[in-house]
C-alpha positions as CSV (number, residue, x, y, z in Angstrom):
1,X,-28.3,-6.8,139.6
2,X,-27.6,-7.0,136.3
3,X,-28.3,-10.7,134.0
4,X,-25.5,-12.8,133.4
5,X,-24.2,-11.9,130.1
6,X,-27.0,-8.9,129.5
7,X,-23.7,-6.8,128.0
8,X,-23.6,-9.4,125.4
9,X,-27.0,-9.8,124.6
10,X,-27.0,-6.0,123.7
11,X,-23.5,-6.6,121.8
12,X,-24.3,-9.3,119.6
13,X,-26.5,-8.0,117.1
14,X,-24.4,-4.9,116.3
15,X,-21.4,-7.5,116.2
16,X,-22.5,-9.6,114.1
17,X,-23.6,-7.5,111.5
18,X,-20.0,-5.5,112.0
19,X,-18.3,-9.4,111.7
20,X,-20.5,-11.0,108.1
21,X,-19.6,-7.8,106.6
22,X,-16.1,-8.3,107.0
23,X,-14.0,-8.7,103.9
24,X,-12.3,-11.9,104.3
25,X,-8.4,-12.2,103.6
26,X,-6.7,-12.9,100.1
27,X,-3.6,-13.7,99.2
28,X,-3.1,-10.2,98.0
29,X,-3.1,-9.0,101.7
30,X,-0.5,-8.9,103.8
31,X,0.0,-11.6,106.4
32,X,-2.4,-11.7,109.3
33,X,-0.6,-10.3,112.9
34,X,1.0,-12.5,115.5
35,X,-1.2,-11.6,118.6
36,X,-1.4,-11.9,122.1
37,X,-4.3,-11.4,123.9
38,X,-5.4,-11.6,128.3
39,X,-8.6,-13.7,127.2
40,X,-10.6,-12.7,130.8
41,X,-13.0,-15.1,131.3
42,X,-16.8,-15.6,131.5
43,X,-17.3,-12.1,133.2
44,X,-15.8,-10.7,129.7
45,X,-19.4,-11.1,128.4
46,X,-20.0,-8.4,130.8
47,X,-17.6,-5.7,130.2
48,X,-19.3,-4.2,126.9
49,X,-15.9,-1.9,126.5
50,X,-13.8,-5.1,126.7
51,X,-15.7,-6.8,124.3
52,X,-16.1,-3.3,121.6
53,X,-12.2,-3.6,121.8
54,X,-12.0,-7.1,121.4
55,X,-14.4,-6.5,118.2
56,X,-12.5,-3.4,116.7
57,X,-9.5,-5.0,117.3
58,X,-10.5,-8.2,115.0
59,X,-12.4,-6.2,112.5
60,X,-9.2,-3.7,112.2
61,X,-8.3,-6.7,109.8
62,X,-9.4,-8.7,107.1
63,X,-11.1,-11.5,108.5
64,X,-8.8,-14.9,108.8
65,X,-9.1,-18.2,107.1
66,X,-8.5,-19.8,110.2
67,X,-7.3,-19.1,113.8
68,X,-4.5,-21.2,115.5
69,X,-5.1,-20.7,119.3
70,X,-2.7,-21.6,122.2
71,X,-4.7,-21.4,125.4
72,X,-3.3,-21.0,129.1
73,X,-6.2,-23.5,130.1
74,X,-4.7,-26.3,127.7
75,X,-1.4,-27.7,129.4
76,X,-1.0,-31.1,128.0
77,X,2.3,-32.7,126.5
78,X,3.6,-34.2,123.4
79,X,2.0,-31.0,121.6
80,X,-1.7,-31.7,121.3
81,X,-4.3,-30.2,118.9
82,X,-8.0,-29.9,118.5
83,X,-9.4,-29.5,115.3
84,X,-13.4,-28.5,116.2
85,X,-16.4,-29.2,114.2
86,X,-19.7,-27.9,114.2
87,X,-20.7,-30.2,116.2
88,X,-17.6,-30.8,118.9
89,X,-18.8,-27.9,121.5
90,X,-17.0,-26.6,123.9
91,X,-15.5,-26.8,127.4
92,X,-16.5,-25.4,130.5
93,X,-13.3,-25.7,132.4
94,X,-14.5,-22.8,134.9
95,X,-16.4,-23.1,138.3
96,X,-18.4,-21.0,140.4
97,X,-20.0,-18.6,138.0
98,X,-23.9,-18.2,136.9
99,X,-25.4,-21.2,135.1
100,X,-26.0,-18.5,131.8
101,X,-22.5,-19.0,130.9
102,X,-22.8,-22.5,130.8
103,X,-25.3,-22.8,127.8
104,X,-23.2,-20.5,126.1
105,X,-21.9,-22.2,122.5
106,X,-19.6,-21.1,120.2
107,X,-20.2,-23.9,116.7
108,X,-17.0,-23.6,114.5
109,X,-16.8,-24.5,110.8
110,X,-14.9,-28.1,109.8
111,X,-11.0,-27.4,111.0
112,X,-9.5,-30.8,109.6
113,X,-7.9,-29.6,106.8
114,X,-6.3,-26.4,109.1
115,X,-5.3,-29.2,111.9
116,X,-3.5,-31.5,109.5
117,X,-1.7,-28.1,108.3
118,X,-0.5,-27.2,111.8
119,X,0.3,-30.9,112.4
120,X,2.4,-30.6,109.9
121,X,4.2,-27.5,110.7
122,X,5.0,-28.3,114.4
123,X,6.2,-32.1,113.8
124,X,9.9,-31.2,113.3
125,X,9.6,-30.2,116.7
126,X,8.0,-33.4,118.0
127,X,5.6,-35.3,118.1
128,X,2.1,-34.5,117.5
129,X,-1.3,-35.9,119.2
130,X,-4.5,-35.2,117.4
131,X,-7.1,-35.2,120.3
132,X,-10.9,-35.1,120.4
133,X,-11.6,-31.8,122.4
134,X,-13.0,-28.8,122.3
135,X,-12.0,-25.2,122.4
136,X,-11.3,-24.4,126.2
137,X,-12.8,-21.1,127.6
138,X,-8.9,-19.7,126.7
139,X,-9.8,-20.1,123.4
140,X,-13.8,-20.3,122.7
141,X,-14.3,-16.9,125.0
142,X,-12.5,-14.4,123.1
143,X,-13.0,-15.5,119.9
144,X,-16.8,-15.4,120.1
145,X,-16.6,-11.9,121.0
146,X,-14.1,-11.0,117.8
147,X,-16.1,-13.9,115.3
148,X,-19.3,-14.0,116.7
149,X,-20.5,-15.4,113.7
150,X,-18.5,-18.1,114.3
151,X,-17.6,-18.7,110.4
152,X,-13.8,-19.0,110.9
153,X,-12.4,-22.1,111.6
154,X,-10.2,-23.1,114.6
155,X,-7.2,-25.2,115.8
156,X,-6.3,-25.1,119.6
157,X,-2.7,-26.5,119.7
158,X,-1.8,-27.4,123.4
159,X,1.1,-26.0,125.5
160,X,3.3,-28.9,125.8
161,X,5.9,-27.0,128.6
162,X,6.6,-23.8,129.8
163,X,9.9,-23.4,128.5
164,X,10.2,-20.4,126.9
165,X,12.7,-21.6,123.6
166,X,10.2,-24.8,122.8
167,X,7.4,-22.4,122.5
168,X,9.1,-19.7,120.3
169,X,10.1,-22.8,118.4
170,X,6.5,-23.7,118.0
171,X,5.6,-20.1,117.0
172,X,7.9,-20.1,114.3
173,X,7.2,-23.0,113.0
174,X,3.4,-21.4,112.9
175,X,4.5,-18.4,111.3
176,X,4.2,-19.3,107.5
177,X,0.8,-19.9,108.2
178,X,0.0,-15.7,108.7
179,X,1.3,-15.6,105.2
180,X,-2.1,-17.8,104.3
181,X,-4.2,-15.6,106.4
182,X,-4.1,-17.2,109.3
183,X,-4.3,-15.4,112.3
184,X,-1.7,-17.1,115.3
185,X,-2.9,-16.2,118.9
186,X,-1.4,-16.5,121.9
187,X,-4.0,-16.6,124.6
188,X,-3.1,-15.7,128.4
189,X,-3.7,-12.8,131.2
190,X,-0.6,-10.4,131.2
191,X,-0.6,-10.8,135.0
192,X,-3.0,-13.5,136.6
193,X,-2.5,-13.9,140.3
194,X,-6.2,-15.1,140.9
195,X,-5.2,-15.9,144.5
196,X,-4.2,-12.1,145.8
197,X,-7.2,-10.8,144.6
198,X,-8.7,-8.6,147.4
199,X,-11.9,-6.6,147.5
200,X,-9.8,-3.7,146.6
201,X,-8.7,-4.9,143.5
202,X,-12.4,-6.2,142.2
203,X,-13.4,-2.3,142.9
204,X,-10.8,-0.9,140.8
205,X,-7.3,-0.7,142.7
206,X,-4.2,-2.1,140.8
207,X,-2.1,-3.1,143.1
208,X,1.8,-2.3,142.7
209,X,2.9,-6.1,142.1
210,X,0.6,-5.7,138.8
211,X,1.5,-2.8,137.5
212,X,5.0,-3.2,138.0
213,X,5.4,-6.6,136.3
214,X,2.8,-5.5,133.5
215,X,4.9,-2.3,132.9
216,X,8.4,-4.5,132.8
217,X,6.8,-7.2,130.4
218,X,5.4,-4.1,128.3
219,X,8.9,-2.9,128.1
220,X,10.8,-6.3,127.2
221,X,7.8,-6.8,124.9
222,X,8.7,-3.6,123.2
223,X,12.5,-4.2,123.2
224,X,12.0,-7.6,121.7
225,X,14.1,-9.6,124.8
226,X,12.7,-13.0,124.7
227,X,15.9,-13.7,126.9
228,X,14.8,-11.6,129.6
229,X,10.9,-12.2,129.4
230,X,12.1,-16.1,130.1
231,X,13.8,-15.3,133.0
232,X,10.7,-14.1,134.6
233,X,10.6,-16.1,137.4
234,X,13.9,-15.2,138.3
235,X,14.2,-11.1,137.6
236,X,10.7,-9.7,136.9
237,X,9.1,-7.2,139.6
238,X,5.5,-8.2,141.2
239,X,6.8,-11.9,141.4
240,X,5.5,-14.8,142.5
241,X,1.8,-12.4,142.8
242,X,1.3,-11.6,139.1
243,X,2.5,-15.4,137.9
244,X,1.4,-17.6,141.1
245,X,2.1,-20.6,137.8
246,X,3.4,-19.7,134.3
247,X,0.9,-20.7,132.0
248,X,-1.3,-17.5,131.7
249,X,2.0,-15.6,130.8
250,X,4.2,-18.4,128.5
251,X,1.6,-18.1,125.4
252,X,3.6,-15.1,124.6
253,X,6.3,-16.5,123.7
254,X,4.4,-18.6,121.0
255,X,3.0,-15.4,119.9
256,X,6.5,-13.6,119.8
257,X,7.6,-16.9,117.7
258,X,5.6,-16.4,115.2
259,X,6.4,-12.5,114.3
260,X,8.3,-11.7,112.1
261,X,9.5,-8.3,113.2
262,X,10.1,-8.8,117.0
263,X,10.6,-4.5,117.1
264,X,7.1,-4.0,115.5
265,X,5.1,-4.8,119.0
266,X,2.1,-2.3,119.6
267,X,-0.4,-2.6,122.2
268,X,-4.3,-2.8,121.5
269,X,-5.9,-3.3,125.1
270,X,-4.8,-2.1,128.3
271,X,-6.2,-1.3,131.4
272,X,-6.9,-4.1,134.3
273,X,-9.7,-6.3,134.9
274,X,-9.9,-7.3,139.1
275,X,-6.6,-5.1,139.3
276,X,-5.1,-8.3,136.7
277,X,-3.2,-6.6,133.3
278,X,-5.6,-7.0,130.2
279,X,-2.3,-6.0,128.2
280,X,-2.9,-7.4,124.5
281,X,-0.5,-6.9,122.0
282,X,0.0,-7.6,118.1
283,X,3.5,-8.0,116.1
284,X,3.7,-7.9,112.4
C-alpha cells in the first residue's frame, strides 16, 4: 500500500519550481477570476492528476496578491475572518485518516493588511468579527497544492448562513478586489453526500443521484440562474443524497457574486472523486 501523501512528495518539487517562477499579477492585467472549486480533502494529496489540475489551473494565471477563501468547513455567524500569519498554522478539522496528514503545514505570508481590506468591503453587509484561526482544510488543502510555495497571502471569510442572496451579496461586495489581483474562491464539493457513499462508488461508480444533480447545477451554472440554483433544496434532482446539508454547495454563490459576467462560466475540473462531483468552475 501506497504512503500517505507519496503522490505529493513526487509533486512538490516539480510544483514548486512551476509556482516561484510564476509572474505575479500587475495592475496592467486583467482582474483575477471568480472561482469555485470541490476542495476534496486529505486524500487529494493522493490523486497526482487532481493535484496537476489543481496546479495548471492556478498557474494558467498570473499569480495573486492574495486569496480570499470561503470554506464549507467554516460555518460561523456575524461574518468572521482569519487573517493568517506565518506563524498561525492550520486546522485539522478531519478525522479518521493517516497521522501523515496531520503534520502537514501550509505557513502563509502576513494577511493583516488583506483582512482589514475585506473587513472593509463586507461591513455594509454587517457586521464583521476578526477571529484568531487558522485556514481550515477547505481552505489550507487546495491552496497548497495550487501555491505550494506558500508566498501568497490569505483571508478565510466565514459563511455566516446559507442563504443564497446574503452570500451573493458578500461576493459582490468581494468583487473589486479581482480588479487588485485578488483571486476570490469559493471552496465546496459540487455534490458531497459523504453518507451514501457505498463500496461502489469508492471503486469508481457514479451513482445517478450525482450525476444528475452535478449535470443540473452545471447547466444553471452555465445559464447564470442564481434563482434556480437557490432553490436547490426544493427542485434539484439527486436530492437530499448529493446535499445531505448545504454548506459544501452554498460557496458558489459567493463565487457567482463576485463575477462580473455571470454568462462567462467555464469548467476546469470534472470527473468524480468517491462517485462525489469534483466540478470546478471559473467566471470572469
Amino acid at each position: 500500500m501506497a504512503r500517505a501523501a507519496a503522490a505529493f512528495d513526487a509533486f512538490e518539487p516539480g510544483a514548486l519550481d512551476a509556482s516561484r517562477a510564476q509572474r505575479v499579477w500587475t495592475p496592467g492585467d486583467d482582474p483575477l477570476p471568480s472561482i469555485y472549486l470541490s476542495h476534496g480533502a486529505p486524500p487529494l494529496f493522493d490523486d497526482a492528476q487532481w493535484m496537476d489540475e489543481l496546479l495548471a489551473w492556478s498557474t494558467s494565471m498570473p499569480k495573486p496578491t492574495g486569496v480570499v477563501i470561503v470554506s464549507a468547513h467554516w460555518e460561523t455567524a456575524p461574518i468572521s475572518i482569519t487573517a493568517p500569519t506565518p506563524t498561525t498554522g492550520v486546522v485539522y478539522d478531519f478525522g479518521g485518516f493517516d497521522p501523515r496528514y496531520y503534520t502537514m503545514q501550509y505557513a502563509t505570508p502576513d494577511a493583516t493588511a488583506l483582512g482589514a481590506r475585506v473587513a472593509g468591503e463586507l461591513s455594509s453587509i454587517g457586521s464583521v468579527v476578526d477571529r484568531p484561526r487558522g485556514l481550515d482544510h477547505g481552505a489550507w488543502v487546495p491552496l497548497k497544492v495550487m501555491y505550494p510555495a506558500g508566498d501568497v497571502p490569505v483571508v478565510q471569510v466565514s459563511l455566516p448562513t446559507d442563504r443564497a442572496d446574503v452570500l451573493v451579496a458578500m461576493g459582490e461586495r468581494l468583487r473589486s478586489l479581482r480588479e487588485e489581483g485578488v483571486l476570490v474562491i469559493g471552496s465546496g464539493f459540487m455534490t458531497h453526500g459523504l453518507p451514501f457513499i457505498t463500496q461502489a462508488m469508492v471503486e469508481g461508480k457514479v451513482p445517478g443521484w450525482s450525476r444528475d444533480f452535478d449535470a443540473w447545477a452545471w447547466q444553471a451554472i452555465q445559464a447564470g440562474d442564481i434563482d434556480t440554483l437557490a432553490s436547490f433544496r426544493q427542485t434539484a434532482p439527486g436530492m437530499p443524497y448529493s446535499h445531505p446539508s448545504a454548506e459544501h454547495f452554498t460557496p458558489l454563490f459567493v463565487t457567482l457574486g463576485a463575477a462580473r459576467d455571470l454568462g462567462s462560466a467555464r469548467t476546469v475540473i470534472d470527473g468524480a472523486m468517491w462517485g462525489l462531483s469534483r466540478r470546478s468552475v471559473e467566471l470572469v
